[in-house]
Every structure is written in C-alpha cells, then in structure tokens.
C-alpha positions as CSV (number, residue, x, y, z in Angstrom):
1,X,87.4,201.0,48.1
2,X,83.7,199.7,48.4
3,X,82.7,197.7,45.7
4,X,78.9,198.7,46.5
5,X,79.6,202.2,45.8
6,X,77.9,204.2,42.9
7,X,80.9,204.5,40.3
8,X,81.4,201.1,40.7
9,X,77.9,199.6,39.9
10,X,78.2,201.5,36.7
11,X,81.2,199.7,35.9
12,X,79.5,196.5,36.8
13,X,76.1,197.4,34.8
14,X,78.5,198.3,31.5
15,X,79.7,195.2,31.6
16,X,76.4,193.3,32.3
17,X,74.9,195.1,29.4
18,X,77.8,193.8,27.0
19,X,77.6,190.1,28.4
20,X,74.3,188.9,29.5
21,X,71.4,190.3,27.5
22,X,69.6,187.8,26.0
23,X,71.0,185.4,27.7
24,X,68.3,182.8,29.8
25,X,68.4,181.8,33.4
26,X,69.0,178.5,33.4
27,X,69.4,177.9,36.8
28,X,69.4,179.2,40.2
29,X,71.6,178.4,43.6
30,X,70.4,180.1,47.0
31,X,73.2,180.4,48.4
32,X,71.4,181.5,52.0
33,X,69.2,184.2,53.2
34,X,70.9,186.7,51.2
35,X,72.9,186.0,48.4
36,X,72.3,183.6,45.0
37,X,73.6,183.0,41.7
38,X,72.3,182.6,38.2
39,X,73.6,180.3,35.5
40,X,72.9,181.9,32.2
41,X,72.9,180.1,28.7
42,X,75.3,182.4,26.9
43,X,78.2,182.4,29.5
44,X,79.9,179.3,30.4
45,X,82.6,180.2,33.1
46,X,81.1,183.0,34.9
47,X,77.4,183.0,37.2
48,X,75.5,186.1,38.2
49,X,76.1,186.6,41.6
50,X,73.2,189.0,43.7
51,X,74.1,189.6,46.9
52,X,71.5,191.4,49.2
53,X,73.4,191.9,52.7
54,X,72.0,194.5,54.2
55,X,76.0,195.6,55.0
56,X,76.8,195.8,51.4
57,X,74.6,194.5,48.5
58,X,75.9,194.4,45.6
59,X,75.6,192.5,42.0
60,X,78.5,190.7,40.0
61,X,79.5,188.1,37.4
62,X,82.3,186.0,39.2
63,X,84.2,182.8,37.8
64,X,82.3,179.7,39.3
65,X,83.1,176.3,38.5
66,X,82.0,174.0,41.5
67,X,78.8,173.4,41.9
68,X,76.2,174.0,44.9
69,X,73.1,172.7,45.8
70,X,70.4,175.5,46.3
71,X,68.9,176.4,49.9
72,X,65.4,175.5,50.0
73,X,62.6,178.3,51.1
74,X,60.8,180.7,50.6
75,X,63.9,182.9,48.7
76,X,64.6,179.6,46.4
77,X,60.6,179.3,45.3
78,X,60.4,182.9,44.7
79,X,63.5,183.2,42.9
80,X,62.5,179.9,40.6
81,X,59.1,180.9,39.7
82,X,60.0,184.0,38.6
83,X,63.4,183.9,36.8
84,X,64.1,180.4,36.0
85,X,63.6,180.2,32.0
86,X,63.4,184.1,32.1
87,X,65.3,185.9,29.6
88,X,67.2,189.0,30.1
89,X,65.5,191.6,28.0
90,X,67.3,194.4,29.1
91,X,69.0,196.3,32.3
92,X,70.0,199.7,33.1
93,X,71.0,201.6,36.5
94,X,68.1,203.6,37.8
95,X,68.3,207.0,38.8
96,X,72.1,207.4,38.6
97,X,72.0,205.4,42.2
98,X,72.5,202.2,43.2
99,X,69.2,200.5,41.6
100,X,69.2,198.2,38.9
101,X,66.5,197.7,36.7
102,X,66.0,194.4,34.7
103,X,63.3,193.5,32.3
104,X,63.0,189.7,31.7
105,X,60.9,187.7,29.5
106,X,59.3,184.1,30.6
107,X,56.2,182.1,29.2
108,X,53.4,181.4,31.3
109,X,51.8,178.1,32.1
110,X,49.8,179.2,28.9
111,X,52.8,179.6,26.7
112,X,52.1,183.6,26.5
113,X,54.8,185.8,26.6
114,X,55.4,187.4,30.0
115,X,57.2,190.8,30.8
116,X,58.6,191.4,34.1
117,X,60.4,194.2,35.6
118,X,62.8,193.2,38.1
119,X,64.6,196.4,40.9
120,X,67.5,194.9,42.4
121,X,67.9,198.0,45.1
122,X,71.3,197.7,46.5
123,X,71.4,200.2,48.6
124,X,73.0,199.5,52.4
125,X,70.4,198.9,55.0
126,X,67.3,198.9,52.5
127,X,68.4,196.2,49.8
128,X,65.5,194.5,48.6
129,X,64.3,192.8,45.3
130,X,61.1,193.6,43.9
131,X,59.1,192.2,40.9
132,X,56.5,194.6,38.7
133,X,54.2,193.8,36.4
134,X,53.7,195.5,32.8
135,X,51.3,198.2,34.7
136,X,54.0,199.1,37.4
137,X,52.4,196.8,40.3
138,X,54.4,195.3,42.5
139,X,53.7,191.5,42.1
140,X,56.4,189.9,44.7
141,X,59.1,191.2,46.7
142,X,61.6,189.9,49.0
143,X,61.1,192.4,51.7
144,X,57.8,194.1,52.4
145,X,57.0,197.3,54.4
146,X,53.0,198.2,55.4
147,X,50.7,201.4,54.6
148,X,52.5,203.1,57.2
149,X,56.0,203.2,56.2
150,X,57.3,206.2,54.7
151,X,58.0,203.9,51.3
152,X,55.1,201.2,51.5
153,X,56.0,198.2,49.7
154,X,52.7,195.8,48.8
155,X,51.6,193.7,46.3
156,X,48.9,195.4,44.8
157,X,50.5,199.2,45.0
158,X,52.4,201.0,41.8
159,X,56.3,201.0,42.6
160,X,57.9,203.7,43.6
161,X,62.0,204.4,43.8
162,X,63.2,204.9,47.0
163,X,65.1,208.3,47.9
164,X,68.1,209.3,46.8
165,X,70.5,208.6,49.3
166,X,73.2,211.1,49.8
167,X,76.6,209.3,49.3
168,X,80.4,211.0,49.5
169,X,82.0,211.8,46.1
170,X,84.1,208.9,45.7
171,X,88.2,209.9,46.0
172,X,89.5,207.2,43.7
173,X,87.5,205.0,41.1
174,X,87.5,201.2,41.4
175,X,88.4,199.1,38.1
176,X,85.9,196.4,37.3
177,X,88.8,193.5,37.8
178,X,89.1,195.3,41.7
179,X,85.2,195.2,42.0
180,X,84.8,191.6,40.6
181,X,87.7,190.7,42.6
182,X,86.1,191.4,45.8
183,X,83.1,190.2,44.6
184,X,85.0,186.6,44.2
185,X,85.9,186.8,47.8
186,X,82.5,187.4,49.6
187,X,81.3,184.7,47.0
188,X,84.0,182.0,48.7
189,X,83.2,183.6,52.1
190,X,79.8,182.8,52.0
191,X,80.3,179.4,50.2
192,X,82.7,178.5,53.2
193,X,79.8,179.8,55.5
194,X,77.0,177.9,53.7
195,X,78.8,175.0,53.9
196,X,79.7,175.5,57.7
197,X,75.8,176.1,58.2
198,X,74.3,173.0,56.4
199,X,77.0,170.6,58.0
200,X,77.4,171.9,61.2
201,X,76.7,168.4,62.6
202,X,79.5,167.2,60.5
203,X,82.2,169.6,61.6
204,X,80.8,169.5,65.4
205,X,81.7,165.8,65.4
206,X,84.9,166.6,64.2
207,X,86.0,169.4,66.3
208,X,84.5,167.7,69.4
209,X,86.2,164.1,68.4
210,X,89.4,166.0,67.8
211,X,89.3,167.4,71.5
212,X,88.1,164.3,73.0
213,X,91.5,162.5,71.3
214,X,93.6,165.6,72.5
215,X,92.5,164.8,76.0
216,X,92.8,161.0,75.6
217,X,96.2,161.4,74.6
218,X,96.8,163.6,78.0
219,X,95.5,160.6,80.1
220,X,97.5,157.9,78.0
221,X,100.6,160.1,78.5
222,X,100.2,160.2,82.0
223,X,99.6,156.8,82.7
224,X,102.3,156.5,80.8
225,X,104.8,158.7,83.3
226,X,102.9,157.5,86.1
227,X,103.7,153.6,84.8
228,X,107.5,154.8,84.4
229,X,108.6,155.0,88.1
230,X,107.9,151.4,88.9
231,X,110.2,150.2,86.0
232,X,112.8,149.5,88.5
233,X,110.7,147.4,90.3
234,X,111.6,144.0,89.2
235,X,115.4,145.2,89.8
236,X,114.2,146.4,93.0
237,X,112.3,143.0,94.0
238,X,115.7,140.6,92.9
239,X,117.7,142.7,95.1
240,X,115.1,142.5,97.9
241,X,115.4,138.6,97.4
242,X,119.5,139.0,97.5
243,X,119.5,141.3,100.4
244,X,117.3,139.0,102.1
245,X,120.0,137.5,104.4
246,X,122.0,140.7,105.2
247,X,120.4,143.1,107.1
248,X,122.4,146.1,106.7
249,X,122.7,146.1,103.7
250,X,119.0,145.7,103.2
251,X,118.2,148.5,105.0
252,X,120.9,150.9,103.1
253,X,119.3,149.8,100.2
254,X,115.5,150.2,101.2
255,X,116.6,153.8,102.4
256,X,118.9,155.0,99.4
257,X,116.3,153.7,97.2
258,X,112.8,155.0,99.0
259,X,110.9,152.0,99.2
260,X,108.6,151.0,102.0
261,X,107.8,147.7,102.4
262,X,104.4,146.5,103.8
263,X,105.4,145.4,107.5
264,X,102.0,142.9,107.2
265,X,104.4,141.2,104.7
266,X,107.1,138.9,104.5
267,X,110.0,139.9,102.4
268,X,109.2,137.6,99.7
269,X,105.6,138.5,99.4
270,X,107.1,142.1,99.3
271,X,109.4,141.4,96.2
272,X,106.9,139.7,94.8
273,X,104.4,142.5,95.0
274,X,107.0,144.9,93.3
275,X,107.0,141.9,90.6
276,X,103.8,142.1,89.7
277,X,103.6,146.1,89.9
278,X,106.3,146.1,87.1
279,X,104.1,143.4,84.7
280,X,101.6,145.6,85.4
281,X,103.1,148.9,84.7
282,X,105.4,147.5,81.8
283,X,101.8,146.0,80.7
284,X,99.9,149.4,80.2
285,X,102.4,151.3,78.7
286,X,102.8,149.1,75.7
287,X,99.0,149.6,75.9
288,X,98.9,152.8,76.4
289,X,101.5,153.6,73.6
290,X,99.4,151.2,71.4
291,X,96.0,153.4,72.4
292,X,98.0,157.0,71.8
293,X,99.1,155.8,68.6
294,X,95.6,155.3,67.4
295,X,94.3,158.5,69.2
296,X,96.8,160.6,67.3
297,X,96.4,158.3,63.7
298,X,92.9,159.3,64.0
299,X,93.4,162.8,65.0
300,X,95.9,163.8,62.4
301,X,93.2,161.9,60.3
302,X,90.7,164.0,61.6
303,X,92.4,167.4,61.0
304,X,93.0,166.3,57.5
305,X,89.6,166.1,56.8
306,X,88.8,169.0,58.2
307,X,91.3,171.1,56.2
308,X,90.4,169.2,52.7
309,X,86.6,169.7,53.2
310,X,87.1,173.4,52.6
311,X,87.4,172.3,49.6
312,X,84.5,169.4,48.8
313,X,81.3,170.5,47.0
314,X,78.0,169.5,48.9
315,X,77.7,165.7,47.8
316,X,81.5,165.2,48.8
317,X,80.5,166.6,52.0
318,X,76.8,164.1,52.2
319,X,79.6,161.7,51.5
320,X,82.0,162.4,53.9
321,X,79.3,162.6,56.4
322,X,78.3,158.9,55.6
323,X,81.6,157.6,56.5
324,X,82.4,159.7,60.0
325,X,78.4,159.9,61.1
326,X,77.2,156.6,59.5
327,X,74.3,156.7,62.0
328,X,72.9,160.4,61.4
329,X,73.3,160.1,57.8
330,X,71.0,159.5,54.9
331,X,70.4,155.7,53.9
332,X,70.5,156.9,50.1
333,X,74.0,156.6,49.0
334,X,75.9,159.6,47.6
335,X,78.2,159.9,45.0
336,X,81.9,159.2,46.5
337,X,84.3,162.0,47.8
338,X,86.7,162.2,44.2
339,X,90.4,163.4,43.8
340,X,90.9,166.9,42.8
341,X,92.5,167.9,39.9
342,X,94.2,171.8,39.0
343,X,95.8,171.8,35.8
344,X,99.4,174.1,35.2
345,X,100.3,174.9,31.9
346,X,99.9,171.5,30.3
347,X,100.8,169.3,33.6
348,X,97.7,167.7,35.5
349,X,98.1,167.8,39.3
350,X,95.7,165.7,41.3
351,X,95.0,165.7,45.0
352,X,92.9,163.2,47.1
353,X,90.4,164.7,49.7
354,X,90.5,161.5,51.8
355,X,92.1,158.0,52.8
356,X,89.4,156.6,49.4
357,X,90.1,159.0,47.1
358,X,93.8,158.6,48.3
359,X,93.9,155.4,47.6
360,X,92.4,155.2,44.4
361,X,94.2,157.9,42.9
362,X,97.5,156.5,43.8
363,X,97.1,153.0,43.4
364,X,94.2,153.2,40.3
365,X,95.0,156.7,38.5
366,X,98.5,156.7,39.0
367,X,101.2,155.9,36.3
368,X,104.6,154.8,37.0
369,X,105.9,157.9,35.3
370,X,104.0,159.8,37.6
371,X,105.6,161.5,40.7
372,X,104.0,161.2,44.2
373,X,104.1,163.9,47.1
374,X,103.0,163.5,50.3
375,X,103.6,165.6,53.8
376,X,106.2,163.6,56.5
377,X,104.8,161.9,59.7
378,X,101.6,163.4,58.8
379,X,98.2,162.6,57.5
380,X,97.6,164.3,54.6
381,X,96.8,164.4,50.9
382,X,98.4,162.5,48.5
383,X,99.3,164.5,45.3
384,X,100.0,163.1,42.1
385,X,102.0,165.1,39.0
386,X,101.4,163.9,35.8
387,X,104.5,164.8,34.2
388,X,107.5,162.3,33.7
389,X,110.2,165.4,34.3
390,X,107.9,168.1,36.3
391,X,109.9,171.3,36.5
392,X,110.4,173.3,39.9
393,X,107.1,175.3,40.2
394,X,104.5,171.8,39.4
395,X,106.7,170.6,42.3
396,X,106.3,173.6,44.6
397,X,102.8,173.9,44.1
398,X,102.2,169.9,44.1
399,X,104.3,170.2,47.8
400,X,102.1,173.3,48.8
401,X,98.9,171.6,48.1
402,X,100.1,168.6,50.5
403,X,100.5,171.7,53.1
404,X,97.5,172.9,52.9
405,X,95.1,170.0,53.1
406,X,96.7,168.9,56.1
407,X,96.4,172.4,57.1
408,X,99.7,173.2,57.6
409,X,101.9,176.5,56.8
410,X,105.0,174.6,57.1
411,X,106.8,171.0,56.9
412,X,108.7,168.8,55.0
413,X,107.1,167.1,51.9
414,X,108.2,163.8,50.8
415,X,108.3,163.2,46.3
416,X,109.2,160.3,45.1
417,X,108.8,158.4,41.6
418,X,105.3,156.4,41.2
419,X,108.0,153.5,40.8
420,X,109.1,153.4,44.2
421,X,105.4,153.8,45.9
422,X,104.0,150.3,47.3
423,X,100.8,149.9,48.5
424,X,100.6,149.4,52.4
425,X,98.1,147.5,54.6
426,X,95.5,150.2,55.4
427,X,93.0,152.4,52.8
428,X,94.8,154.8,51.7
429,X,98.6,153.9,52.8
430,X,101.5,154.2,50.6
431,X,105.2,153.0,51.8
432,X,107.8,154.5,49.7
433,X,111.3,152.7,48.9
434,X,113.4,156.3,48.0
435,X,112.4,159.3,48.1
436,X,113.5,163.2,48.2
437,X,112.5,165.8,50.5
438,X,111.0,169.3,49.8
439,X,111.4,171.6,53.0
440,X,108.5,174.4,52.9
441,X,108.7,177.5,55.4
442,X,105.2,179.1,53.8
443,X,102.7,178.6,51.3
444,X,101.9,181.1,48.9
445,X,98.3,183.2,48.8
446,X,98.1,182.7,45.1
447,X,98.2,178.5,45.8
448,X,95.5,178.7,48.5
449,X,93.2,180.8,46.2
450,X,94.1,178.3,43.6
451,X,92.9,175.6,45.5
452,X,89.6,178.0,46.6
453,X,88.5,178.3,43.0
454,X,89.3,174.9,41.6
C-alpha cells in the first residue's frame, strides 16, 4: 500500500478539511531539505507534516510531542515568511490527483489582509511547493524550472497544473489510521536521520572511541596472556637457587621445564633475572586488568549513550555533546540532558538518559516506595516506577526500557525496592542491598515505538 497514492490523499484531505481550517500556523520545524511540520493553534497533539521527497511526497497530521529545532536555509526563510501567522482559509485536492490546493490568510507588514494560494504537488519525481498570488502569479516556489521546460515554473508567470499523470487503479483502499501510520514512521525516520546529520561529530566520536576501546582491550588482553607464562618464574628462580648444588638434577629440571639460562650469567644472576621478570609480569597485569576495566566501564558507557540518544531532543543532544566533546562544543551552556518519563494507566515510569540524569532521578526524584530497575553487569538506564505495588506489565515494560537504552534485545534486569538502593561513589552509581531478577529473551515492538514517540 502507498500512502502517496490518489485514494489515499483524499482520505487525508477529508480529514484535513474537518480538523485544520481556520486554524493559524503558529510555527514551523524544517526538518531538512525535504520535509517540515506545522504547529497549528487549534490542535494540540498533532503537527502538519509535508513531506516533499521526490520518492514519495506526501502530506499528514501525525502525533508529535517532542520538540525540534528547525534547519536553517533557504526552505526555513521561505517557509516562515510565508506561512508563519498564516491562517488556513481553505483546502481542496486539485484535479482529482495528487495536488493540494491551500488558501491561507496573513497580514502584511502593513496590517492588510493577504491571500495566498499555496499547490502542495505531491506527485513522485516532480513534488514541489508553489506560492500564487490573488491574480494566479507564481510569487515563490521551492523548485523552479526555466522558459524551456515543458511546465515552466517562474516568478512572474500564471500557474499552470501539471499533467495528469497516469496512475494504476488501486487493488485495495488504505484507511486513514494505515496512511497516518506510515506517515508516523517516515516522520521518526527522518527525525533519527536529522539528528544523525546535525551531530555527526557527536556520534563519530563515539563510534570511533568505542573501537579505539575495543582495540585497547585486545592489547591489554594480550599483554595480559603474554604476562601469564612467566608466572612460574619466581618458582622457577627458588628452585634454580635449590638446585644450585646438584647438577643433575638441575639440568632435569632446566630441560623438563624449557628454560634457557643466559650462559654470560652466573646462576644466581639467572634466578634473579627470572625474579624480576615475574614482578614485572605480575606488575602489568594488575595494571593491565586495572586499564581493561576502565576501557570496558567507558565502553559499555559509551554504548549506553549511544542507544539513549535516539531518544534525546536536540538541546539533550547540545548537552550531551558538552560533556563527551567539551572542546568542540559551544561555550553557551544548554539546558541539562533530563530523565524521561512514559506514563501507564495511572503509574509514572521514569528513565534517565545518562550517568546525571541517572543520578538525580534516583537519588533526588526517587521515593522510597518507589521500585528501581536496572540491567546486570551492564551500563544502562536507571528506571524508576512510581507505584508502591506495580503490577506485572509496569514491571515488564520498566525491565524492557532498561533493555533498550543499553541497546540490548536480551538480559537480566535487576528490581529492587527504592529502600534497598544506596548511593555509590561515582555519578550515577547505585549499589543495591536485595534485589530480584527479571530474565528477558526479547523486547516488544510496541515498547520500542513507545519509547520513539514519548
């Protein structure tokens, strides 16, 4: 089913006609080259969402609750001047195709009443957005063509439809909740995207430190093994030292165990070079455990992060940024990355996004009634339920939220009662006293989705 298709923009223009006439444009978020949304005054829970991809352009209202910051250019100027404070006289589909006409109403600089007639031409592989005035001249347009082209689009020039495309009669219908369904999904897919694009230095450094840690750990563990074979050594240098007087049995030993002793040497001078090769092996692999430690603390840090800033808005993300690229970041400070909160049925659950927000939702949000989940031998989220007795399901999806910001499909989840959490040394660490386990083999679609449009 294509949501672009002919049948289906009437659905969608039916239901625009009943919701959003009259309402104003209060705002607008460029989302990128592409696609943007509209706030409008009469509709609290829902945005206009315009999508011109050449693939499939298409038009929607879809549930939005986070917000975005807008994508400067040329789009975002265009798109402000002329329908920010607009209202939306009317709209109709053009030509029984895939066109939309809107007429909006603004007030010039000059307080005078301004009509504008708005295409939105959604048609694959020619969408485009053009603005006429009251005398059918174009005025703007987000993609011109010259004198030459078989549709010339100019300012200046009276607007013309384009042809009707031939399309394939449609085999089965779409419902509206199918269309604004899909609709929902390009809308997080671009969202993921547009984040991706405007923090790529951000999730660069945290891919690349990720691999740089997954190779320090492969050195550390081999100096590690390689540190391991002269354990013996010390054994191997008191024995020298007790062998020193008997011959044969010196040499049975030298020979059943492999050692080679430096001729240039005397005996002692040998033993007590195996001496100091056993400090010094015994020596880096308590450092090196020490150092691997810290490589995969800040690792499993580091995919945490990455998993749970799917789901930060952009000034999370400025923030986050502050505290991994402290050098490469803006000297303003932004607001501070916050827990999350979904609410089920009358039960609040709340998530932290990192080790801050981790630490002051558990140790400053918390309640001892409260019951704390977090994933095992893992960083991760800490989730809070607010609900003294919480029944099965607030606990499975509590337990599946802990999976999925430390991007995992799979694990145990430790819950335990707010009364038996104590604060450890680090940001962020929690050591618990008693506690229950919760063994996961798959999270649900429905959770993740949850999660997407909190």
């Amino acid at each position: 089913m294509n949501y672009y298709s002919v049948s289906a923009f009437k659905k969608i223009v039916e239901e625009l006609r009943d919701k959003i006439i009259g309402c104003k444009i209060n705002n607008i978020t460029v989302i990128n080259s592409h696609d943007f949304s509209c706030s409008l005054s009469m509709i609290k829970n829902e945005k206009l969402l315009i999508s011109l991809n050449h693939q499939h352009p298409f038009i929607s209202l879809i549930n939005v609750q986070e917000g975005l910051a807008t994508t400067t250019g040329k789009l975002n100027e265009l798109l402000r001047k002329m329908l920010k404070e607009a209202y939306i006289v009317d709209l109709d589909l053009v030509n029984d195709d895939r066109i939309i006409h809107f007429i909006t109403q603004k007030a010039n600089d000059y307080y005078e009443k301004v009509i504008t007639h708005i295409y939105l031409e959604c048609i694959p592989q020619r969408a485009n957005l053009i603005f006429v005035d009251e005398n059918n001249q174009i005025i703007h347009a987000l993609h011109y063509s010259p004198l030459t082209s078989n549709r010339p689009v100019l300012n200046g020039l009276s607007y013309e439809l384009p042809a009707h495309g031939s399309m394939a009669e449609e085999k089965e219908i779409p419902s509206l909740e199918e269309i604004k369904k899909q609709a929902q999904k390009y809308y997080q897919d671009a969202i993921s995207l547009h984040k991706k694009e405007k923090f790529t230095p951000l999730y660069r450094y945290i891919k690349t430190r990720i691999k740089s840690l997954g190779k320090k750990s492969g050195v550390l563990n081999n100096e590690i093994k390689n540190a391991e074979v002269h354990l013996k050594d010390a054994e191997h240098g008191n024995n020298l030292l007790a062998y020193q007087y008997e011959k044969e049995l010196l040499d049975e030993y030298l020979k059943e165990n492999k050692i080679e002793l430096d001729k240039d040497k005397s005996l002692i001078e040998n033993a007590n070079l195996l001496f100091k090769r056993y400090k010094k092996s015994k020596r880096t692999m308590e450092m090196a455990k020490i150092e691997l430690e810290k490589a995969k603390q800040e690792s499993d840090y580091l995919e945490y992060l990455l998993a749970s800033s799917q789901y930060m808005n952009d000034d999370e993300l400025l923030s986050l940024c502050q505290e991994l690229l402290p050098k490469q970041s803006q000297k303003k400070k932004v607001a501070t990355i916050k827990f999350g909160t979904i609410l089920l049925g009358n039960t609040k659950i709340l998530y932290g996004k990192n080790a801050t927000s981790n630490n002051e939702l558990t140790f400053k949000v918390a309640n001892k009634e409260d019951y704390y989940l977090h994933i095992k031998d893992y960083h991760g989220a800490h989730v809070i339920i607010r609900n003294s007795n919480p029944t099965n399901e607030e606990k499975l999806l509590a337990a599946e939220i802990c999976l999925i910001l430390s991007n995992k499909s799979a694990g145990e989840i430790m819950i335990a009662s707010m009364k038996d959490v104590k604060k450890g040394q680090a940001l962020g660490e929690a050591l618990l006293q008693n506690y229950s386990l919760i063994v996961l083999n798959s999270v649900r679609e429905s959770t993740i989705e949850l999660l997407k449009n909190n």
